[in-house]
Structure formats: C-alpha cells, structure tokens
PLY file of the C-alpha trace (Angstrom):
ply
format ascii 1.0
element vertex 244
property float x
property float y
property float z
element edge 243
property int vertex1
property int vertex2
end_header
0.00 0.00 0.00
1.39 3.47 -0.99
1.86 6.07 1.81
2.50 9.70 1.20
5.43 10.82 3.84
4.94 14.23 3.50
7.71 16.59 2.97
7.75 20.01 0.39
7.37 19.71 -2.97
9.97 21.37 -4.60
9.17 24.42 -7.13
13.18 24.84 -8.48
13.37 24.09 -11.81
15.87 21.01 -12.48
19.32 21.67 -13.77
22.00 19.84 -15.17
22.53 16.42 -14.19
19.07 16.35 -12.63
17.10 16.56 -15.96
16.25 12.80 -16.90
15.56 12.76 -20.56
16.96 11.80 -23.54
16.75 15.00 -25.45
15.71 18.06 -25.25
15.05 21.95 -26.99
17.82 23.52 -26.51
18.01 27.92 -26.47
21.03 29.59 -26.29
22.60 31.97 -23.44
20.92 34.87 -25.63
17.41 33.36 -26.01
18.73 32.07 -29.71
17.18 29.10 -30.65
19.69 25.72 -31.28
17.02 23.23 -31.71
16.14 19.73 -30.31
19.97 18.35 -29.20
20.74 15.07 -27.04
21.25 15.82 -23.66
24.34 14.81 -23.50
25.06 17.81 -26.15
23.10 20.37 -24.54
25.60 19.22 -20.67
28.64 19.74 -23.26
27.54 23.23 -24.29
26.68 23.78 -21.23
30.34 23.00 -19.83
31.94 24.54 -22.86
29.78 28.17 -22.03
30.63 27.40 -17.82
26.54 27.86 -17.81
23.99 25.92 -16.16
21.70 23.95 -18.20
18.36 24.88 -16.75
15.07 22.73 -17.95
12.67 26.17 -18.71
9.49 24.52 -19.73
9.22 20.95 -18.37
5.77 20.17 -19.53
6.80 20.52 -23.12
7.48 17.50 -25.56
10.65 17.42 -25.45
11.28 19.77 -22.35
12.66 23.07 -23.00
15.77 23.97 -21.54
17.96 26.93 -21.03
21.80 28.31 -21.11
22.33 30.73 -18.25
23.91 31.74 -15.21
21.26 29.96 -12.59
22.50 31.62 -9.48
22.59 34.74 -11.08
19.25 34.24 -12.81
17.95 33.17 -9.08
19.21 36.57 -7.63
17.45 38.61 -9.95
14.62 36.76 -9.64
14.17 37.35 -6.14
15.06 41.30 -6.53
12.37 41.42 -8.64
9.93 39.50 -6.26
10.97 41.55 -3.26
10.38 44.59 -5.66
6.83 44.05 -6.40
6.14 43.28 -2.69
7.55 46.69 -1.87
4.97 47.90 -4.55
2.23 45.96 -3.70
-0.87 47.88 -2.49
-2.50 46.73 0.23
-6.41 47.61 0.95
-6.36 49.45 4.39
-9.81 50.82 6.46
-9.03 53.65 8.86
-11.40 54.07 11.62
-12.07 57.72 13.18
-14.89 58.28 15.36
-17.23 61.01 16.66
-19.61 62.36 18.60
-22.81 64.07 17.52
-22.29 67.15 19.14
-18.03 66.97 18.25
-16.63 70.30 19.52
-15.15 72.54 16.31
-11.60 72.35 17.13
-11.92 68.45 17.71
-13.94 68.25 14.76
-11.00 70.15 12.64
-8.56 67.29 14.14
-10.46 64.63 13.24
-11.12 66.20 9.43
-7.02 66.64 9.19
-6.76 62.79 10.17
-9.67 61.51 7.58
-7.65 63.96 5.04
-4.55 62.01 5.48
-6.09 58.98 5.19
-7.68 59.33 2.24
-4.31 60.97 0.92
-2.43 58.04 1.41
-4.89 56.04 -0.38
-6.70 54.12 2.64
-10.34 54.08 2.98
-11.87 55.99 6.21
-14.92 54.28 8.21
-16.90 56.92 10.27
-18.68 55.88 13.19
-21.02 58.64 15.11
-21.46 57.19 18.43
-24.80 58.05 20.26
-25.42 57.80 23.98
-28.14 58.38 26.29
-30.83 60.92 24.41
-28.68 61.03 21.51
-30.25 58.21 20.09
-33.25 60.34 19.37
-31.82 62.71 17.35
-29.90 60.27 14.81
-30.25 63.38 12.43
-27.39 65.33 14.25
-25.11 62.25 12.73
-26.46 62.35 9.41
-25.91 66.18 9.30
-22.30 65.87 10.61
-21.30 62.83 8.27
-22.93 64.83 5.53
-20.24 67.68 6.42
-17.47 65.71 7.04
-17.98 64.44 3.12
-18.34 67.75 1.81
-15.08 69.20 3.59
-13.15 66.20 1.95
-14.80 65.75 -1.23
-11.65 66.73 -3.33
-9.98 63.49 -1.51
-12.70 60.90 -1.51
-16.07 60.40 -2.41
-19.00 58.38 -0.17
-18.39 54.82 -0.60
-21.15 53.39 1.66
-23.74 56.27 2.58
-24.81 56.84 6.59
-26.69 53.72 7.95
-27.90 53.06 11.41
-25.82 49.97 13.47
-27.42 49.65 16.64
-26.07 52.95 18.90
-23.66 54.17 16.05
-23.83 55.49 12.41
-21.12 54.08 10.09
-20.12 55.90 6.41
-17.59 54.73 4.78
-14.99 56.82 2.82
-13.21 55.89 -0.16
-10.24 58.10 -1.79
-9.88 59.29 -5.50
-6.80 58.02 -5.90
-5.55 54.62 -5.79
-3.19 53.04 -3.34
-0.26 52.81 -5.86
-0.72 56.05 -6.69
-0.17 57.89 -3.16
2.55 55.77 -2.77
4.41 56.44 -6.15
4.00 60.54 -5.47
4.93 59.92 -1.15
7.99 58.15 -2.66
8.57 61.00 -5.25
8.35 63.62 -2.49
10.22 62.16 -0.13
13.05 61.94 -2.54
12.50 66.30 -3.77
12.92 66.89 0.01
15.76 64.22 0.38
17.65 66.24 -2.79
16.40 69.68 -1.30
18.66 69.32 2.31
21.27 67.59 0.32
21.59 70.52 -2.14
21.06 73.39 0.82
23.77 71.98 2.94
26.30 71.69 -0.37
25.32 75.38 -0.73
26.32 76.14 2.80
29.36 74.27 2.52
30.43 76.05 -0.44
29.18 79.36 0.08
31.71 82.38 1.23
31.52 83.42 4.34
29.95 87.36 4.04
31.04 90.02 6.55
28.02 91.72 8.03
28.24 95.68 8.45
28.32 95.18 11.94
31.39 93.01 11.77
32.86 95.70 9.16
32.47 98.37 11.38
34.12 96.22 14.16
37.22 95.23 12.42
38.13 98.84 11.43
37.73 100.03 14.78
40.27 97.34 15.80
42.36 98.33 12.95
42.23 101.93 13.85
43.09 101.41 17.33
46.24 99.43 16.70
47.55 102.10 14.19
47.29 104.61 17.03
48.91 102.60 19.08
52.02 102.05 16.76
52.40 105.76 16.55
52.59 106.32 20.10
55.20 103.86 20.62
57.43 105.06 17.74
56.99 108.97 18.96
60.18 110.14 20.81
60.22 111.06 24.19
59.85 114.04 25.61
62.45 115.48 27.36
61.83 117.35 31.22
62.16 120.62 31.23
64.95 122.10 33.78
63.96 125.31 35.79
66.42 128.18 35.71
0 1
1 2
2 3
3 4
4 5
5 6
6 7
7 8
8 9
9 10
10 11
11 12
12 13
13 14
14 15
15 16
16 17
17 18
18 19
19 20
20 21
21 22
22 23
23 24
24 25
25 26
26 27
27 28
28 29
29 30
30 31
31 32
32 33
33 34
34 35
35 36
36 37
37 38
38 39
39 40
40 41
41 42
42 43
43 44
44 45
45 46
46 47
47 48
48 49
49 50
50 51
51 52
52 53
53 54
54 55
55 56
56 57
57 58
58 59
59 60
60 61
61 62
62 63
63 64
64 65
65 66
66 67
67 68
68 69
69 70
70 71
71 72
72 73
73 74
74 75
75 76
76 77
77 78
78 79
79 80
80 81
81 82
82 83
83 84
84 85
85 86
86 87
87 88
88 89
89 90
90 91
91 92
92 93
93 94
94 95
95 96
96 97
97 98
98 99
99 100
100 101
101 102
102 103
103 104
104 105
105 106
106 107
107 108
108 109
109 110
110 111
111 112
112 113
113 114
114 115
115 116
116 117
117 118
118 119
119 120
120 121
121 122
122 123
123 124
124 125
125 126
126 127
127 128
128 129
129 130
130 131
131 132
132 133
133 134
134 135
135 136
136 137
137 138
138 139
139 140
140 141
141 142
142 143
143 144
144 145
145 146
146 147
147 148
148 149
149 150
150 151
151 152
152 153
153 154
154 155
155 156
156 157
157 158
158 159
159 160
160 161
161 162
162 163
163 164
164 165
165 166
166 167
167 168
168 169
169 170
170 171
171 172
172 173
173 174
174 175
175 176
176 177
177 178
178 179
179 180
180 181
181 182
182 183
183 184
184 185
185 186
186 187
187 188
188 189
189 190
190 191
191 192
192 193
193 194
194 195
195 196
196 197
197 198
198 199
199 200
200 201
201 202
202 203
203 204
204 205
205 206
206 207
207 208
208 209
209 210
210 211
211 212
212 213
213 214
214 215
215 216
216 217
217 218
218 219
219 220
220 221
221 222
222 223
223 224
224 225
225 226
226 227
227 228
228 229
229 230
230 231
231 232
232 233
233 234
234 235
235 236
236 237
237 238
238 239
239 240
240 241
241 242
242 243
C-alpha cells in the first residue's frame, strides 16, 4: 500500500545532471534558438559556455531547456519578487470616530486625520457614536457625516452612505486616488525633500563666508586702534624741562 510521507514539494526548476531525458530543446545563453539536441550535447555546451543547463518549460514535448547563469538568474529573480512586494498595495480601512455634538476644534482634528487617510490612499470608516438621548436625534449624525464628506470631497467620495448599526452610524470613505498612486507621489516627495537638504547643505558648505556691516564696522575700529597705538610707541620722548 502506498503512503504519502509528507515533505515540500519542490518548485526549483531542475538543472544539469538532474534533468532525466533523452533529449531536449535547446536555447542559447541569448534566447537564440539551437534546436532539439541530445542531452548529452546540450551538458557539453553547457560545460563549454561554464553555464547551467536549466530545464525552462518541463511540460513541453521534449522539455525546453535553457543556457544561463542559474544563481545569477535566481538573484534577480528574487530582486524582482521583493520589488513588487515593496509595490504591492494593500487595501487598508481607517477608523475615526465622533460624537454628535463633536466640539469645532476636535472636529478640525479629526477632518485633518480623515484627510490624510484618504491621501495616502486608505479608505476611512466613520462611526457617530450616540449615547443616552442622543439616540433620538440620529439626524445630528447624518448632518455631521454629511459635512465631514463635503469638507473632503476633493480626496474621496461616499463609498457606503450613513446607515444606522445599533447605537452608532457608520459611512464609509473611499479616496480618489488609488493606493499605488499615493505611494508612487509619497515616494517621489520624499526623494524632492531628500535632494532639497542635500543641495542646501552643499550650498552652505560652499558658500563664502559674508562680513556683516556690523562686523565691518568692528574690524576697522580694531584696525584703527592698533595704528594709534604704533604711533605712540614710535613717537620720541619728551624730554623734562629744567627750571632756571
């Protein structure tokens, strides 16, 4: 009876002395195409180039296999994997809550959060929380959520209108622009303010140091004052004067 022992299956692609077949299609270090070759050819080549022969397309009849560089081909590979990760948008919900009767300087702080949100490409849920008599008067959270969407309406549009959950009323906020998006032009300023420092302080660096009127005035007072002194001390003597 069979029995599976578990264990990974392997995704690398087989290479050199592990490829099993007679013959296969053979393409050239520069994608050229040499044509179906023994495999005992295609190892030669291989040798002869100091490349790896790596089987490309294993489900093909007769497998399709490659002259390259595999450890270099396996670098780039994952440099290009951990690339798109980096630029890989990820869906994000922000939460921000209120209160019907928010006072105006909370309710600007709140705004400037929802407006960064929405900037950076995440979606905002509002939640109005009601308590005690509040809950009559679910109006007062319609009106506010209506505001809130009108103050930000250059940034994001209503993605799920104002609906009733139990003591709260949720709206959901969606931005204008898409995830990639804020992060391509966050990464392009970051890199205009990175360049800005680094060409102020080269500036600085290289700039000439200018002497203030101030500091004018100061030196040729200095320089005044010495002079004077070097004439007093090369002025002769004067002699006493004798009484008859």
């Amino acid at each position: 009876m069979w029995c599976y022992r578990g264990g990974s299956i392997s995704t690398e692609p087989r290479i050199n002395d592990r490829i099993r077949v007679p013959e296969v299609r053979l393409v050239g270090p520069s994608g050229e195409q040499v044509g179906i070759v023994p495999l005992a050819k295609a190892l030669e080549l291989a040798q002869e180039y100091d490349l790896d022969l790596v089987e490309v397309a294993a489900s093909a009849r007769p497998p399709v296999c490659k002259l390259m560089d595999y450890g270099k081909f396996k670098y780039e590979s994952a440099m290009k994997a951990r690339e798109a990760r980096k630029n890989q948008a990820h869906t994000v919900i922000k939460e921000m809550k209120l209160r019907p009767k928010i006072d105006p300087h909370d309710y600007d702080t709140k705004k400037g959060h929802v407006v960064r949100f929405l900037k950076q490409g995440d979606k905002v849920k509002i939640t109005i929380m009601f308590r005690g008599r509040e809950q009559s008067r679910p109006e007062l959270g319609f009106r506010l959520l209506q505001r809130l969407a009108a103050d930000v309406e250059d940034l994001g549009f209503i993605e799920s209108n104002p609906k009733q959950d139990g003591r709260n009323m949720i709206m959901v906020l969606g931005p204008h622009k898409k995830k990639t998006e804020a992060m391509a032009e966050a990464r392009e300023a970051q890199a205009a303010r990175k360049a800005e420092r680094q060409g102020v302080a080269h500036s600085e660096d290289e700039a000439p140091s200018e002497e203030t009127p101030a500091e004018a005035a100061t030196d040729e007072a200095v320089a005044s004052t010495e002079a004077t002194e070097a004439v007093a001390d090369e002025a002769p003597a004067e002699e006493p004067k004798t009484e008859a």
